[in-house]
C-alpha positions, 0 to 999 in steps of 0.5 A: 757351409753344411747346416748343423741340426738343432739341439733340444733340451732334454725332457725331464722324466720326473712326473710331478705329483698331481699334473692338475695343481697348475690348472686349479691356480689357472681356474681360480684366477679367473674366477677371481677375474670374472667376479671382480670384473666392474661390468659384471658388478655393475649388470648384476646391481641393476638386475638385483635392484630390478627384481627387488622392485618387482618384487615389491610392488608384487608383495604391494599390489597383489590383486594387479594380476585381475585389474590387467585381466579386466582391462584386457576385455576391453 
């Protein structure tokens, strides 16, 4: 038998009004992903955590430059 060509739905003419609606929702979406991500909450506590520790024992100890500069002459 004789093979029939396939039939294609019509392409519709209308345009929509701002072609970029559905790439603002796509974009959100993963910025809410990537921000509730657990692993990425969890890396950035230990590194906020670790710098308000250095932080600390800089504002503490502000003279630990020098003493590591003396030993250093050793």
């Amino acid at each position: 038998m004789k093979q029939l060509p396939l039939r294609h739905e019509p392409r519709s003419l209308v345009k929509t009004a701002n072609p970029h609606t559905g790439a603002l929702a796509i974009a959100w979406d993963r910025l809410v992903t990537t921000i509730t991500d657990p692993d990425l909450m969890t890396v950035t506590a230990v590194s906020v955590i670790g710098l308000l520790i250095a932080l600390n024992l800089m504002l503490r100890f502000p003279d630990v430059g020098a003493i590591i500069e003396q030993y250093n002459q050793f």
